[in-house]
Every structure is written in structure tokens, then in C-alpha cells.
Backbone bond lengths (Angstrom), bond angles and torsions (degrees), N, CA, C in turn:
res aa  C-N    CA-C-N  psi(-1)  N-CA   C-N-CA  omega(-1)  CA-C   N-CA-C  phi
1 X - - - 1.452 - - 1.521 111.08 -
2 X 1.381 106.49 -27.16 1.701 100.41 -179.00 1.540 105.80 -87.86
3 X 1.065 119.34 -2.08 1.003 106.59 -172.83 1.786 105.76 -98.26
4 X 1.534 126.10 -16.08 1.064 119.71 -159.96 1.977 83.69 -102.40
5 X 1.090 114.43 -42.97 1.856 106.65 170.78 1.711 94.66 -38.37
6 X 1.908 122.69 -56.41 1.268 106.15 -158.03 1.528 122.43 -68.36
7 X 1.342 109.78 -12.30 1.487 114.59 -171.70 1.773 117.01 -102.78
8 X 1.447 100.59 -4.96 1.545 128.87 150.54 1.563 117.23 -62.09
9 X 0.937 100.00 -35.85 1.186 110.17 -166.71 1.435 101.62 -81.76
10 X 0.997 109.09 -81.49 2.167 129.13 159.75 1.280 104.18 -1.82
11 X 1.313 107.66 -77.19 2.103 136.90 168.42 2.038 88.31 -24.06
12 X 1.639 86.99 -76.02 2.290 71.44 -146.41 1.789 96.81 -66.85
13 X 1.650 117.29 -11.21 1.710 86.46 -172.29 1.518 96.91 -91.99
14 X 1.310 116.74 -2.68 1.869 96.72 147.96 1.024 131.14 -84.76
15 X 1.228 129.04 -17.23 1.614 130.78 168.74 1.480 101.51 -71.53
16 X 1.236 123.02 -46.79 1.116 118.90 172.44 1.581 127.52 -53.25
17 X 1.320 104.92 -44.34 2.073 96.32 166.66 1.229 101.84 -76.69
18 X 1.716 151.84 5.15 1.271 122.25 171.22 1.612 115.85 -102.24
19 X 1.777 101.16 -13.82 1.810 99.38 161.98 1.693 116.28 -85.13
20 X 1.300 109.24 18.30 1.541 98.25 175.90 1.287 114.89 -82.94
21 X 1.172 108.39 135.42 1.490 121.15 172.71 1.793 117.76 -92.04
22 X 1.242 113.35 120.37 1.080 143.10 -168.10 1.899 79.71 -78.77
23 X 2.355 85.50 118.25 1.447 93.19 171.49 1.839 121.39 -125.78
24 X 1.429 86.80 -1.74 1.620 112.94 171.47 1.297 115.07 -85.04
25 X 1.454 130.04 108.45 1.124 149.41 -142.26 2.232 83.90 -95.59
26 X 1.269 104.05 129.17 1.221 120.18 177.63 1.822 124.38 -64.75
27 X 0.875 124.29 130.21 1.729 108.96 171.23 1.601 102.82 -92.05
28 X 1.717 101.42 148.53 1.698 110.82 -142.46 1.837 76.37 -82.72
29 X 1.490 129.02 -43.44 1.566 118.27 -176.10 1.459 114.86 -25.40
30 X 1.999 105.88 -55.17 1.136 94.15 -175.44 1.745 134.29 -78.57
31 X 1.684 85.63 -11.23 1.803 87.56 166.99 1.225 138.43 -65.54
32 X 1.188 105.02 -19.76 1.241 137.12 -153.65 1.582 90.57 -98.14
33 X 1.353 119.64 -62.66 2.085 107.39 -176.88 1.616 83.82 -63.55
34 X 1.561 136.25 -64.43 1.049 118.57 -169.86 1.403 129.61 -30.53
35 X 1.039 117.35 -48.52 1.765 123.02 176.71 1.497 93.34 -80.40
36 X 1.379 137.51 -24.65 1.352 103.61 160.57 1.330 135.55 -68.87
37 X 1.045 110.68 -26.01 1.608 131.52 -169.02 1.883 90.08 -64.14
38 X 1.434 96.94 -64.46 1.815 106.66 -171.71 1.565 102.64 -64.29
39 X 1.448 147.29 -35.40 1.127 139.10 147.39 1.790 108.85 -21.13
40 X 1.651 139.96 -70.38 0.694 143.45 -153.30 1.782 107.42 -81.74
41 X 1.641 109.96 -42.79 1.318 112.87 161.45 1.649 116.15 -51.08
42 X 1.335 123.31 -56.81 1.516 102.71 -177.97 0.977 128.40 -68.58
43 X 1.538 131.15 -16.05 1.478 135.68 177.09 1.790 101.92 -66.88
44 X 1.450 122.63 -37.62 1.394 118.70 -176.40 1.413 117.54 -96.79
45 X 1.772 117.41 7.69 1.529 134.34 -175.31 1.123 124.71 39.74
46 X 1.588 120.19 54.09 1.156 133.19 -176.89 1.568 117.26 -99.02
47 X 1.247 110.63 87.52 1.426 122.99 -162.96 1.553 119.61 -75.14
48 X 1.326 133.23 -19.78 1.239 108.15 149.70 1.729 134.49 -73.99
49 X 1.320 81.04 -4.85 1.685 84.04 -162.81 1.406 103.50 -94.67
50 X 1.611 116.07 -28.57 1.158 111.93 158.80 1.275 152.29 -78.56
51 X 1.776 108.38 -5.88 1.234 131.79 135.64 1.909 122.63 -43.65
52 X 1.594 107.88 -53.93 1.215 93.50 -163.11 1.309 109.22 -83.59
53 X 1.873 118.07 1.91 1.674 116.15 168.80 1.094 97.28 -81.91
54 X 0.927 142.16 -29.77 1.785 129.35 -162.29 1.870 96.55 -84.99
55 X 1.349 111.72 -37.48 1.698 111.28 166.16 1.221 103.30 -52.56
56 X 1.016 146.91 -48.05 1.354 155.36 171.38 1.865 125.54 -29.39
57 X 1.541 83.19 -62.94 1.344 107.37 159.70 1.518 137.38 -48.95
58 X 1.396 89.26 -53.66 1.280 113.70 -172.34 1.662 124.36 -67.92
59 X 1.680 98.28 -22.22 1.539 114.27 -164.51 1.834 93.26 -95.85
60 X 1.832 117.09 26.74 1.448 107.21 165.97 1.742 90.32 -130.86
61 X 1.291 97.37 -176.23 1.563 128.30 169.25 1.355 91.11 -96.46
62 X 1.462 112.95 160.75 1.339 118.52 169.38 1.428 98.44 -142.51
63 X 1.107 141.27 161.72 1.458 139.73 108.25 1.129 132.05 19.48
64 X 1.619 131.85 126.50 1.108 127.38 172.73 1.269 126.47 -47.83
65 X 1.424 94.03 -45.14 2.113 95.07 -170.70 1.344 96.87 -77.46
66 X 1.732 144.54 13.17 1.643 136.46 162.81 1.269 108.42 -101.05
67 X 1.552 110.14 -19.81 1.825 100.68 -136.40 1.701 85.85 -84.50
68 X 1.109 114.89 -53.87 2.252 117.14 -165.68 2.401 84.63 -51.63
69 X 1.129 133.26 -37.81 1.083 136.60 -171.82 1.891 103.94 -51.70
70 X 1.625 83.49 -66.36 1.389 100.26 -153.12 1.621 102.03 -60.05
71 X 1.327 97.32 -33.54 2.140 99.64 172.65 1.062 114.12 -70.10
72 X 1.705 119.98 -24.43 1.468 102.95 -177.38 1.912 103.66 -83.66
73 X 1.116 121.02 -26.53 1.024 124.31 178.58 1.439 129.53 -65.53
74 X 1.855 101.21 -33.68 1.891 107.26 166.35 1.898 99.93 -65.34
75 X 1.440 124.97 -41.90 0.929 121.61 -179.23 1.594 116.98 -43.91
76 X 1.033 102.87 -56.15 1.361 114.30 -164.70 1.992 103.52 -67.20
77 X 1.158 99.92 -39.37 1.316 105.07 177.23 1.751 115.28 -65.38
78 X 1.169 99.75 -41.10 1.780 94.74 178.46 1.371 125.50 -84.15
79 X 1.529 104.12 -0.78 1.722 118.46 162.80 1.214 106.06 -87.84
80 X 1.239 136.18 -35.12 1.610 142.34 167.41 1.465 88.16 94.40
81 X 1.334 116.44 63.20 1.455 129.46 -178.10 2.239 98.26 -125.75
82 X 1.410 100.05 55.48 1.401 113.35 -174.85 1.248 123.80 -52.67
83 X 1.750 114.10 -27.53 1.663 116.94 -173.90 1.501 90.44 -75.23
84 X 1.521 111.05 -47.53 1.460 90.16 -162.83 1.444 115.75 -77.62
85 X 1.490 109.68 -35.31 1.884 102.31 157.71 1.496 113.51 -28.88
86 X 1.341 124.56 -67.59 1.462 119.02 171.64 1.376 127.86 -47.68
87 X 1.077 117.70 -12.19 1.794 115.26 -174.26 1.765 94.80 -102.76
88 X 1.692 116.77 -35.48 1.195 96.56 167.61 1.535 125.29 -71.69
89 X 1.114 127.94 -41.13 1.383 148.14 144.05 1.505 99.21 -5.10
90 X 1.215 130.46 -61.75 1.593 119.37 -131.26 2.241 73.74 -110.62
91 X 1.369 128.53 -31.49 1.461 110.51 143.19 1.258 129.37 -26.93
92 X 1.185 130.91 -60.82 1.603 148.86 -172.12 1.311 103.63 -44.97
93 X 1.726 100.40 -50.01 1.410 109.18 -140.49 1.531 84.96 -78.81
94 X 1.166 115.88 -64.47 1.899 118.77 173.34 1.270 112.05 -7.35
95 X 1.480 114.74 -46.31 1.351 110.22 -174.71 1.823 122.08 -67.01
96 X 1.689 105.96 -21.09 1.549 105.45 160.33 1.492 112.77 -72.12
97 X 1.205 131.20 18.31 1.444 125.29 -166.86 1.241 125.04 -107.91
């Protein structure tokens, strides 16, 4: 019994960090090495690591002209749908241009 209270517990404070809403508005410098960094991770398909940049990401607010991007891009990343992560990706990046 203690053990199923303890893994109850485990359960909602992970559900709980994945409905948090990111209320700290991001600086674009760091999005910008960030999506470089993950630029270089998906070309070599390194899937934890490209999980924990997109966690990265994810834990700011961004900007309108990133934010519809940056969701389609976690999307694409957690389907392991990588070409098109990269084509949105290399969008993003346009926007430093």
C-alpha cells in the first residue's frame, strides 16, 4: 500500500511539470544557440539530447513569430518525425536573418 500512495504521488508531480506553463518570456540570443545546438543534434539523431534541448526551449515564452513554430517543432520532435523537425527548424532559424 505504501508503495502504490508512493507511485501516486511520482504520477501527478509528473503530470504536474508537463501542464506547466512556461511564464518567463525567453531571450531570442539564447534561442537562437539553442536551435543551433538542436540543428546539429538532429542531423546526427541523437534523441536524448535532443529531447533535453527542446526541454530547454520549452521551459520559456517566446514571441509570437517563434511560438505557433516552436509547437510545431516539439510536435514533430516527439513523433520522431526529424526531416520535418528540420525544415521547421531551419524556418526559426530565418528568423535570425
Amino acid at each position: 500500500q505504501i508503495m502504490d500512495v508512493f507511485a501516486f504521488h511520482i504520477k501527478n508531480e509528473k503530470m504536474s511539470e508537463k501542464n506547466k506553463v512556461p511564464t518567463e518570456t525567453g531571450d531570442t540570443a539564447l534561442l537562437k544557440k539553442r536551435l543551433i545546438e538542436l540543428e546539429a543534434l538532429l542531423k546526427k539523431g541523437l534523441i536524448k539530447p535532443i529531447k533535453l534541448n527542446l526541454t530547454q526551449i520549452l521551459a520559456f515564452s517566446w514571441p509570437d513569430k517563434f511560438d505557433k513554430l516552436i509547437k510545431m517543432l516539439s510536435q514533430q520532435i516527439k513523433s520522431y518525425r526529424f526531416d520535418d523537425a528540420e525544415d521547421t527548424l531551419s524556418k526559426l532559424l530565418n528568423h535570425f536573418k
